[in-house]
N, CA and C atoms of all chains as a GROMACS GRO file, in nm:
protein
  462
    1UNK      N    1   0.084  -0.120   0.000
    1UNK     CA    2   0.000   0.000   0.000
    1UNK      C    3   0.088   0.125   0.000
    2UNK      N    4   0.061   0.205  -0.036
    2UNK     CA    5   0.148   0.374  -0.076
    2UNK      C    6   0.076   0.417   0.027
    3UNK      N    7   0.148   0.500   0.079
    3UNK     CA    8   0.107   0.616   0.185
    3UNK      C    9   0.087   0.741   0.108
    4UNK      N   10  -0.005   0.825   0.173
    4UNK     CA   11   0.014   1.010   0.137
    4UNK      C   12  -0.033   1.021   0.268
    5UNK      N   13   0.027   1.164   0.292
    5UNK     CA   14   0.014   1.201   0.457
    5UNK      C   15   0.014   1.353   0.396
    6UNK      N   16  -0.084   1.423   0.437
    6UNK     CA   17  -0.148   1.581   0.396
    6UNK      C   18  -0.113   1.605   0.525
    7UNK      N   19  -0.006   1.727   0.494
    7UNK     CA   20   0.037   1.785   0.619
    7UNK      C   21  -0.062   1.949   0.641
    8UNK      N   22  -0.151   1.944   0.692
    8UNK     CA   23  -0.194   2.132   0.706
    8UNK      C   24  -0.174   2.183   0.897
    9UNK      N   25  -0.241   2.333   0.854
    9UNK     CA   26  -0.185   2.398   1.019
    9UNK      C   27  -0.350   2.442   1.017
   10UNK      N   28  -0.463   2.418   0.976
   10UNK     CA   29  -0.543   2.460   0.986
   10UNK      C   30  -0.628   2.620   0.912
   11UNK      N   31  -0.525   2.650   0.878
   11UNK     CA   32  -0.514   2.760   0.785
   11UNK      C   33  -0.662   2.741   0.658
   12UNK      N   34  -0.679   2.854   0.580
   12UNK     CA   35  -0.818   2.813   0.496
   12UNK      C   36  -0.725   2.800   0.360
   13UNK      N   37  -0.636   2.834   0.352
   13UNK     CA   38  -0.582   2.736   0.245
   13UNK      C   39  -0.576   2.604   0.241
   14UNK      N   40  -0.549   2.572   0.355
   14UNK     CA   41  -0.493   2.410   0.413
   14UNK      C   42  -0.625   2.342   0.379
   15UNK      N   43  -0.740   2.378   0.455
   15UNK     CA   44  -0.840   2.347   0.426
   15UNK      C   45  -0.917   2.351   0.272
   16UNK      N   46  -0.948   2.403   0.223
   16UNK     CA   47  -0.946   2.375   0.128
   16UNK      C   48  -0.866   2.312   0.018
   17UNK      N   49  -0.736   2.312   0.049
   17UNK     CA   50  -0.671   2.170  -0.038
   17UNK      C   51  -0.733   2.051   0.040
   18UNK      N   52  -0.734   2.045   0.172
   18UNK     CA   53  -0.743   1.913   0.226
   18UNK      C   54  -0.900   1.832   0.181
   19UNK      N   55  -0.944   1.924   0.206
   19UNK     CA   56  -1.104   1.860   0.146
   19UNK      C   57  -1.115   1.809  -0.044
   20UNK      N   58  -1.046   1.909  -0.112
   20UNK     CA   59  -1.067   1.822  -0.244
   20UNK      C   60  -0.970   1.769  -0.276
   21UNK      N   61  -0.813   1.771  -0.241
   21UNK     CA   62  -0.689   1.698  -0.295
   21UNK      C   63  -0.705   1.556  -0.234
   22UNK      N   64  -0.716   1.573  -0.099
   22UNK     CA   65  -0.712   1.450   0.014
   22UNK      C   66  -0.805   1.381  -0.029
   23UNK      N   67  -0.983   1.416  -0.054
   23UNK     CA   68  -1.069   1.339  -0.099
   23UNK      C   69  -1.017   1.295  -0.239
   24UNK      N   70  -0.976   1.395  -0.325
   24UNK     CA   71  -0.938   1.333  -0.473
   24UNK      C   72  -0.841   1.205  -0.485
   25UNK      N   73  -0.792   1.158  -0.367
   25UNK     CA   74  -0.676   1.067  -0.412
   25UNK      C   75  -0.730   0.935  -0.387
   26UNK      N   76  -0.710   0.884  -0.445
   26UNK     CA   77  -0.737   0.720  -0.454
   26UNK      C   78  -0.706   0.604  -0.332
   27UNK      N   79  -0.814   0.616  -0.249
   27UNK     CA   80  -0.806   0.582  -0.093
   27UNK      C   81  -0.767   0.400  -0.107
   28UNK      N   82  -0.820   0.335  -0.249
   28UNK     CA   83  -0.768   0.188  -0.257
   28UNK      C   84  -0.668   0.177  -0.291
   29UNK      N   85  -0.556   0.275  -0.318
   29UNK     CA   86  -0.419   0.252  -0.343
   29UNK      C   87  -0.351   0.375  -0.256
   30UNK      N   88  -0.383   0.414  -0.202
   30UNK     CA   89  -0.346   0.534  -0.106
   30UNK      C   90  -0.390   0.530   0.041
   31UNK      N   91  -0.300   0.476   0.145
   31UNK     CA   92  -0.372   0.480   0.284
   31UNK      C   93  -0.348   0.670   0.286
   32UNK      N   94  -0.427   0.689   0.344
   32UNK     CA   95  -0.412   0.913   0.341
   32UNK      C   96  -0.437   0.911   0.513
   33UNK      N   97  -0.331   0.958   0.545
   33UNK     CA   98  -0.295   1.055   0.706
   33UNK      C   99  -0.309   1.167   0.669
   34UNK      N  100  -0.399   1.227   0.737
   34UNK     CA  101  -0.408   1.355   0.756
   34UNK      C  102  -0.411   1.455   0.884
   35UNK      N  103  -0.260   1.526   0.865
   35UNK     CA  104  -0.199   1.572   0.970
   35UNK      C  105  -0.183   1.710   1.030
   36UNK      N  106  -0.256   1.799   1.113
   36UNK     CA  107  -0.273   1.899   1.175
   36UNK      C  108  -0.175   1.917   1.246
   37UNK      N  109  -0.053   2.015   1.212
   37UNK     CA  110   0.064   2.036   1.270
   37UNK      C  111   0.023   2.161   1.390
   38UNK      N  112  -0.056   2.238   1.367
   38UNK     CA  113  -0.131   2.364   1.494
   38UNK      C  114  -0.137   2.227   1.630
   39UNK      N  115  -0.241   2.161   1.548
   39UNK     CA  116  -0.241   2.071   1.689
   39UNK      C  117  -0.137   1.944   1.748
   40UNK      N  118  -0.096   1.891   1.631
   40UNK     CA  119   0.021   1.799   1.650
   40UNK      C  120   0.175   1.828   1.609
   41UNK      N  121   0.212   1.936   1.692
   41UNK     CA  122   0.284   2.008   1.688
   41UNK      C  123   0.486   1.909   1.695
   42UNK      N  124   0.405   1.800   1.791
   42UNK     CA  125   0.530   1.719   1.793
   42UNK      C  126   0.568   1.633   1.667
   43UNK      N  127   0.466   1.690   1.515
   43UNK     CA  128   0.505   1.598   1.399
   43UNK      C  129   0.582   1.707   1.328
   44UNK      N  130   0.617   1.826   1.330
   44UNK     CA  131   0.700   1.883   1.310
   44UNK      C  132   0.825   1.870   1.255
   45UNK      N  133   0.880   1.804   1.354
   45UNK     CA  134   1.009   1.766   1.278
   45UNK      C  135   1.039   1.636   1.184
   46UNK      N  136   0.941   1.619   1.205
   46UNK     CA  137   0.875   1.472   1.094
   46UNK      C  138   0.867   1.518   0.985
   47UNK      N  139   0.782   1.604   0.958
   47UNK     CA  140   0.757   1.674   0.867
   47UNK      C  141   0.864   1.732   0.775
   48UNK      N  142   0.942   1.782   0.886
   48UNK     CA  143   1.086   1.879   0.784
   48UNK      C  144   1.169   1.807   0.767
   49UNK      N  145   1.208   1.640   0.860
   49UNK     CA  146   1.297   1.587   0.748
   49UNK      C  147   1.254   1.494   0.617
   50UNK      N  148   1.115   1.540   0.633
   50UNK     CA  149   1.050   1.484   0.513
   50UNK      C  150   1.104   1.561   0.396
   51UNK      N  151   1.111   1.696   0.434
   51UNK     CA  152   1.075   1.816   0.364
   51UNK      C  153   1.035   1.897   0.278
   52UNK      N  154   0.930   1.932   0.386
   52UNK     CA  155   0.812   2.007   0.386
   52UNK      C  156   0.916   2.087   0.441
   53UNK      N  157   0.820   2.202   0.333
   53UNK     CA  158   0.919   2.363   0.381
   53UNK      C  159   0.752   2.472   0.436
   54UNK      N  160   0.661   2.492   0.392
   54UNK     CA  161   0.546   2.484   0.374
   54UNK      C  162   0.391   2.405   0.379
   55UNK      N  163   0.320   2.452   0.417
   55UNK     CA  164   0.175   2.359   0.446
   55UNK      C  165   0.070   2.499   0.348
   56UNK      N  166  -0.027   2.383   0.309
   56UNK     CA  167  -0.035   2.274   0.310
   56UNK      C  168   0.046   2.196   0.188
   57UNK      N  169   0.104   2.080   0.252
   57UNK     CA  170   0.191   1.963   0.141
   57UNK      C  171   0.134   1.797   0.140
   58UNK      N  172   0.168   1.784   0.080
   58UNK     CA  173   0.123   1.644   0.087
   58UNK      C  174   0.241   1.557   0.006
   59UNK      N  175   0.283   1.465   0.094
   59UNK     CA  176   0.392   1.336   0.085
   59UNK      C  177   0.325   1.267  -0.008
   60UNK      N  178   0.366   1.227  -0.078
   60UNK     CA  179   0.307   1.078  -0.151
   60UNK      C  180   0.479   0.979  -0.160
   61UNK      N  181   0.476   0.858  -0.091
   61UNK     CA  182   0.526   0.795  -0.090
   61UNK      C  183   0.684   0.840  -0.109
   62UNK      N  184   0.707   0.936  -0.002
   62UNK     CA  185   0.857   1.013   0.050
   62UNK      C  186   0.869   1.144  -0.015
   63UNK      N  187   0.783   1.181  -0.152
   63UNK     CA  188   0.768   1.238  -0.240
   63UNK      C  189   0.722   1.368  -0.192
   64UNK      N  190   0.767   1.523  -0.179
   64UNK     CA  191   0.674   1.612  -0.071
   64UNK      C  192   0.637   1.728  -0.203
   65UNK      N  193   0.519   1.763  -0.216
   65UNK     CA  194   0.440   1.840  -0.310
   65UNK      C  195   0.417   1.914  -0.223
   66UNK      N  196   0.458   2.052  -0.268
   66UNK     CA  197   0.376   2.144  -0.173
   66UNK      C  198   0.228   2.260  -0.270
   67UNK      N  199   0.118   2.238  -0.191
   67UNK     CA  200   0.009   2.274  -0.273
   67UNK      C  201  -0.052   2.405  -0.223
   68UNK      N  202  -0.024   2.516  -0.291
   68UNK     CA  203  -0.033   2.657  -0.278
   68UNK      C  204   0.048   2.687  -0.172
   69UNK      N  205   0.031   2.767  -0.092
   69UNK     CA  206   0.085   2.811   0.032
   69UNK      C  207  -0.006   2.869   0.112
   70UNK      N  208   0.012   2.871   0.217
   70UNK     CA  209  -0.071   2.864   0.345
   70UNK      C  210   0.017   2.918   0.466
   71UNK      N  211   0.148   2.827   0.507
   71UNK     CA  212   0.201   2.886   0.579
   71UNK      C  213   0.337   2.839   0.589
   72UNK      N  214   0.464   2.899   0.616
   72UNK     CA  215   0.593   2.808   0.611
   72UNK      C  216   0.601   2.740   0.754
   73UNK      N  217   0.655   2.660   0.724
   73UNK     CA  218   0.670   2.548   0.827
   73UNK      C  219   0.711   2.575   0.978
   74UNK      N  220   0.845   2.720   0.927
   74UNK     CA  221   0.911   2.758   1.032
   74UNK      C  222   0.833   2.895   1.123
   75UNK      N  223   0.693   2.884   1.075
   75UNK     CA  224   0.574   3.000   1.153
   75UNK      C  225   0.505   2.891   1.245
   76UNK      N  226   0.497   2.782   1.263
   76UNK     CA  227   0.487   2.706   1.302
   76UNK      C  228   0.525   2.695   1.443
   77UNK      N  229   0.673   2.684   1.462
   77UNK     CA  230   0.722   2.621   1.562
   77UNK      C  231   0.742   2.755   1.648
   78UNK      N  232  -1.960   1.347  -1.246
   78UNK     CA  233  -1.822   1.287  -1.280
   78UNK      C  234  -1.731   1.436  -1.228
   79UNK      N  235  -1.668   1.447  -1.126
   79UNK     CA  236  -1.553   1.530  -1.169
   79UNK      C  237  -1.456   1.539  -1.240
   80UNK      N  238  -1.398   1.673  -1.244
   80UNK     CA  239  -1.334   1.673  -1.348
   80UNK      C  240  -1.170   1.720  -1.247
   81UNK      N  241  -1.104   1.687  -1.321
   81UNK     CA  242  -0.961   1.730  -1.297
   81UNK      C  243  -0.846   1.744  -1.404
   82UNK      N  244  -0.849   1.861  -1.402
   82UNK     CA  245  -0.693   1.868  -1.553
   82UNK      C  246  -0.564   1.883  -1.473
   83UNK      N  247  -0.482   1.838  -1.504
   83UNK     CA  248  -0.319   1.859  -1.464
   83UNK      C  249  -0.290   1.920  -1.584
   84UNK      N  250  -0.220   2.068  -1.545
   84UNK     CA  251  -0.151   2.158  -1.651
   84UNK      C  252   0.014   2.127  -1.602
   85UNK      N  253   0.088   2.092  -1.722
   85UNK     CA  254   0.189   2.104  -1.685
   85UNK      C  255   0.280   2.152  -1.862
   86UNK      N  256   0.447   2.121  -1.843
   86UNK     CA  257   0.485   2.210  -1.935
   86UNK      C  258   0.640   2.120  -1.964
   87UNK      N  259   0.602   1.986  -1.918
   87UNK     CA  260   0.721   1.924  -1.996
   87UNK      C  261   0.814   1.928  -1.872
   88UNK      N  262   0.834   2.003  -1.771
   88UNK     CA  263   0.980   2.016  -1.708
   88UNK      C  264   0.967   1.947  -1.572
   89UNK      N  265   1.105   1.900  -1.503
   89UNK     CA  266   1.093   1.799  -1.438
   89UNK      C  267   1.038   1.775  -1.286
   90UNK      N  268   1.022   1.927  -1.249
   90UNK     CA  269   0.932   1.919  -1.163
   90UNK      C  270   0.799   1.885  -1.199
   91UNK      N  271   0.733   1.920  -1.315
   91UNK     CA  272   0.592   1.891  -1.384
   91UNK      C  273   0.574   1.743  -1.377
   92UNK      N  274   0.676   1.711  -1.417
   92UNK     CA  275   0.682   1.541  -1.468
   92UNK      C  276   0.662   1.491  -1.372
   93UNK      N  277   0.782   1.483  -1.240
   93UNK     CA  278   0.762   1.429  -1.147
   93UNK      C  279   0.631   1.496  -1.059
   94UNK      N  280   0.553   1.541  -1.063
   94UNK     CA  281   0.428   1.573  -1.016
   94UNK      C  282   0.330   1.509  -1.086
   95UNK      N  283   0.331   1.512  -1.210
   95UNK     CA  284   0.240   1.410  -1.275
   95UNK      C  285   0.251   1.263  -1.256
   96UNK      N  286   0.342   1.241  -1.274
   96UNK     CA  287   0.368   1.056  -1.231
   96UNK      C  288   0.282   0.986  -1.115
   97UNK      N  289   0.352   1.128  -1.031
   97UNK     CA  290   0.259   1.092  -0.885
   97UNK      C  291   0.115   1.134  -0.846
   98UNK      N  292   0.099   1.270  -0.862
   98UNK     CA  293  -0.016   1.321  -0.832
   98UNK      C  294  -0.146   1.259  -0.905
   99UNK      N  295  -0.112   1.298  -1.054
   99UNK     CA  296  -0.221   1.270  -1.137
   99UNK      C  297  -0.237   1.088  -1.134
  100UNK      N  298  -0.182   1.030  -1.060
  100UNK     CA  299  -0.168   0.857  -1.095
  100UNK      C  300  -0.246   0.873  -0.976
  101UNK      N  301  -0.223   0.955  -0.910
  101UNK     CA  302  -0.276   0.902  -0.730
  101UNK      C  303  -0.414   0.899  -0.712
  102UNK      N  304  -0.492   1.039  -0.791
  102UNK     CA  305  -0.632   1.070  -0.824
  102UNK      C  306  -0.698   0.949  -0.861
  103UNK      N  307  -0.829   0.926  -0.786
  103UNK     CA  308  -0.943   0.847  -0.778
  103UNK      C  309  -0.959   0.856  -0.930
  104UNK      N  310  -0.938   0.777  -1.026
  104UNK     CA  311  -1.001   0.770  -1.136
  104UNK      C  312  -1.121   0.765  -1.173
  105UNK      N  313  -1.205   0.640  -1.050
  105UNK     CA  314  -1.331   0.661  -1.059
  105UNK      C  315  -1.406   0.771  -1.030
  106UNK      N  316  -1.326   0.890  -0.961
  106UNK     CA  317  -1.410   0.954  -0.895
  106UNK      C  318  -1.398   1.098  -1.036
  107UNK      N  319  -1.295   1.068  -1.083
  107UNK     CA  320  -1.244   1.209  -1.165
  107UNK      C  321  -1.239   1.158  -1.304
  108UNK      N  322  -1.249   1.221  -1.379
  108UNK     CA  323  -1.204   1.231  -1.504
  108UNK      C  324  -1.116   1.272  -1.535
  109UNK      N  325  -0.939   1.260  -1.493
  109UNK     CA  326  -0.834   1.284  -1.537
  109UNK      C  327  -0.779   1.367  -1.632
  110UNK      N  328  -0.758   1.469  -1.728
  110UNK     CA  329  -0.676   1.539  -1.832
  110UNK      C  330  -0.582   1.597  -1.786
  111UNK      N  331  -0.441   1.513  -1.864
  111UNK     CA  332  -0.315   1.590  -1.861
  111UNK      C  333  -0.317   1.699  -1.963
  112UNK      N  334  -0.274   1.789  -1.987
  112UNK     CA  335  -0.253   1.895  -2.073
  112UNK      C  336  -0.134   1.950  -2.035
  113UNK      N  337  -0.040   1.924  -2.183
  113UNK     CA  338   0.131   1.963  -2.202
  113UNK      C  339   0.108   2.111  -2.224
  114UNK      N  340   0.079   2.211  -2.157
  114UNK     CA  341   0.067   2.360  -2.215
  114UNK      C  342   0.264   2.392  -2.313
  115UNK      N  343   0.334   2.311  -2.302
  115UNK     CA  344   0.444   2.353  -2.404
  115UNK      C  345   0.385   2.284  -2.571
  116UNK      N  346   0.326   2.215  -2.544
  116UNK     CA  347   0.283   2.136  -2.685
  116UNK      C  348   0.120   2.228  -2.741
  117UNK      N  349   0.040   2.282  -2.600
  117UNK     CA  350  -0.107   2.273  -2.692
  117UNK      C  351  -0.089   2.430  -2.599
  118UNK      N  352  -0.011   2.505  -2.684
  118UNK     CA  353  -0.033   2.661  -2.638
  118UNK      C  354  -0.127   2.662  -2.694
  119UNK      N  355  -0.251   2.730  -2.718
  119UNK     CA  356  -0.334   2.766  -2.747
  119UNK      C  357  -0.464   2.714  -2.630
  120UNK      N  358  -0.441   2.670  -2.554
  120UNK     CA  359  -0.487   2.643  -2.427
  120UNK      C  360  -0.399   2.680  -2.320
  121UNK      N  361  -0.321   2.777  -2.335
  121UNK     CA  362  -0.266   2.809  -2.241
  121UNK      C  363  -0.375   2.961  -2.202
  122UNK      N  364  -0.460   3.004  -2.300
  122UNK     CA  365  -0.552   3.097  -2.228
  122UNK      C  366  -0.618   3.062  -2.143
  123UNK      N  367  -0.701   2.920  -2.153
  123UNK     CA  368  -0.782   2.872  -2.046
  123UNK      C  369  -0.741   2.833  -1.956
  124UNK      N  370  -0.636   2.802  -1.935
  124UNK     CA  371  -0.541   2.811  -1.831
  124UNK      C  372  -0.554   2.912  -1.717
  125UNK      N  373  -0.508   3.033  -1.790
  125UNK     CA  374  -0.467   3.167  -1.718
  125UNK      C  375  -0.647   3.172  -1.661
  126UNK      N  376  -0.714   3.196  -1.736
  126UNK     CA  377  -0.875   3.245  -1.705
  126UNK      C  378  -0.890   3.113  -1.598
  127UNK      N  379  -0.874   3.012  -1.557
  127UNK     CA  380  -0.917   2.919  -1.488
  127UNK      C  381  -0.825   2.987  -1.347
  128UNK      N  382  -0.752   3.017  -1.378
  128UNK     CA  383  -0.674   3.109  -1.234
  128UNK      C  384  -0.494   3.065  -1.174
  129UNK      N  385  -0.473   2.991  -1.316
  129UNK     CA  386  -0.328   2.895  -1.312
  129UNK      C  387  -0.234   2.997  -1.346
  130UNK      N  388  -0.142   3.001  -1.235
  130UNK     CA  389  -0.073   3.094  -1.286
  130UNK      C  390   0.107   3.025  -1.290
  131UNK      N  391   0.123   2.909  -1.263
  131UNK     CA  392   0.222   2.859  -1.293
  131UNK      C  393   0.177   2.709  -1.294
  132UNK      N  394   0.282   2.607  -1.352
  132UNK     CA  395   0.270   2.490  -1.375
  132UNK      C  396   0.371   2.444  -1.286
  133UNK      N  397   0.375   2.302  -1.248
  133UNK     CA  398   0.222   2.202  -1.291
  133UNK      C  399   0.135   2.266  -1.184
  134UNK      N  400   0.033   2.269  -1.198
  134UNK     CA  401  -0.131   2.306  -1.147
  134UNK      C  402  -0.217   2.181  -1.175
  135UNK      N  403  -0.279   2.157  -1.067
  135UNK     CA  404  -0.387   2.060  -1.088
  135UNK      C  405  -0.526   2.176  -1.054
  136UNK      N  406  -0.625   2.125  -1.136
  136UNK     CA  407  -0.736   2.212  -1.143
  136UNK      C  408  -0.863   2.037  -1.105
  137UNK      N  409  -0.904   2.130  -0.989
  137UNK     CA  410  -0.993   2.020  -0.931
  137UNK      C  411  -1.139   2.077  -0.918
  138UNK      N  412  -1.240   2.057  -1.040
  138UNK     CA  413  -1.368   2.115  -1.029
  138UNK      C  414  -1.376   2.241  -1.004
  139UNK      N  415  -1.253   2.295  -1.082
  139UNK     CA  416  -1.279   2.467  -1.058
  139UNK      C  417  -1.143   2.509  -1.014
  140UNK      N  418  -1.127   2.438  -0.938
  140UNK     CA  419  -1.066   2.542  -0.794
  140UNK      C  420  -0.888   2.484  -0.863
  141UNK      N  421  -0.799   2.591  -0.839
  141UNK     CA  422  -0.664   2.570  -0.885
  141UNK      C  423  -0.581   2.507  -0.739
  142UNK      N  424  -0.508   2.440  -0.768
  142UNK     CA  425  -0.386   2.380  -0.680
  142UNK      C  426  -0.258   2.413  -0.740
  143UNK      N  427  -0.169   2.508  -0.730
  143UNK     CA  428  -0.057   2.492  -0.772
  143UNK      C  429   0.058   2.404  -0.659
  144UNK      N  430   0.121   2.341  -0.777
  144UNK     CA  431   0.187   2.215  -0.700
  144UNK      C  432   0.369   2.227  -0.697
  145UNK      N  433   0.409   2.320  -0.613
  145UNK     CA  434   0.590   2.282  -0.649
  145UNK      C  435   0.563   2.405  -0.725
  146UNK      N  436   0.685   2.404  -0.801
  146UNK     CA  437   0.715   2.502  -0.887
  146UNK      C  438   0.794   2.483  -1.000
  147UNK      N  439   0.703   2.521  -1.092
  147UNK     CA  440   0.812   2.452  -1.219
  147UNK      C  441   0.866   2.557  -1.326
  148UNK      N  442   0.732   2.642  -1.386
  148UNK     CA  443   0.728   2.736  -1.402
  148UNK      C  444   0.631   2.893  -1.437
  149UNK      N  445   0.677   2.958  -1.466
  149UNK     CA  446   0.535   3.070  -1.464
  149UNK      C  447   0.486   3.080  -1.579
  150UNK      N  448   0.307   3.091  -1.584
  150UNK     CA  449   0.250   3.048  -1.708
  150UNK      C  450   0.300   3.187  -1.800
  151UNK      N  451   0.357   3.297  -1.729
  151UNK     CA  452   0.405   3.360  -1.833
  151UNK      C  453   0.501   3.363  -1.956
  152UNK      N  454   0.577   3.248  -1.869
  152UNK     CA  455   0.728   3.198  -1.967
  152UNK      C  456   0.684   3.134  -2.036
  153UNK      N  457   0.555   3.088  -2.064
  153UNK     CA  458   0.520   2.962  -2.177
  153UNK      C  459   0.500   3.056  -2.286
  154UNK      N  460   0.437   3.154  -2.256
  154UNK     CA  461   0.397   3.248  -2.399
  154UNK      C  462   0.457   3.301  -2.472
   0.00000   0.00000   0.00000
């Protein structure tokens, strides 16, 4: 199974990628985590040695897309 | 049926966004179109009017996603 893990901060950018990108992806070949860094603040550095420079992004299988901008990573912490 | 176009422009951030992104999309749920805006300029207007202002862009029922950065739909023209 491929992973994608949608990283957002809650932001209305974030949100709105998360609702049609996250729904758009193909959930029978895609397990999808979807990850609120505002609130799960300790995935952070998960995130950046993923790297993710920006949210909202989304990993696909180590792979990090970042989709519009919303907020940099390092407003975050 | 939704719809989803991936605009992209040949270059290797595009590419590698298409491989992944556009493969990842629910097929059943979308109706898929890649569009090479370096090959079919003449759709690079509907592009711009759809609200794409650099490639690759995925356009999901309207709404634009720009993905990464590859390049600006101005350099195509």
């Amino acid at each position: 199974m491929n992973t994608a893990i949608f990283y957002h901060a809650g932001c209305p950018v974030c949100l709105s990628a998360e609702h049609l990108v996250a729904d758009a992806l193909d959930h029978s070949k895609y397990t999808v985590e979807v990850v609120h860094l505002g609130e799960q603040a300790a995935r952070i550095e998960e995130a950046q040695t993923a790297g993710v420079a920006s949210v909202p992004a989304l990993l696909l299988n180590r792979q990090v897309f970042h989709i519009n901008f919303g907020a940099a990573l390092s407003d975050l912490q």
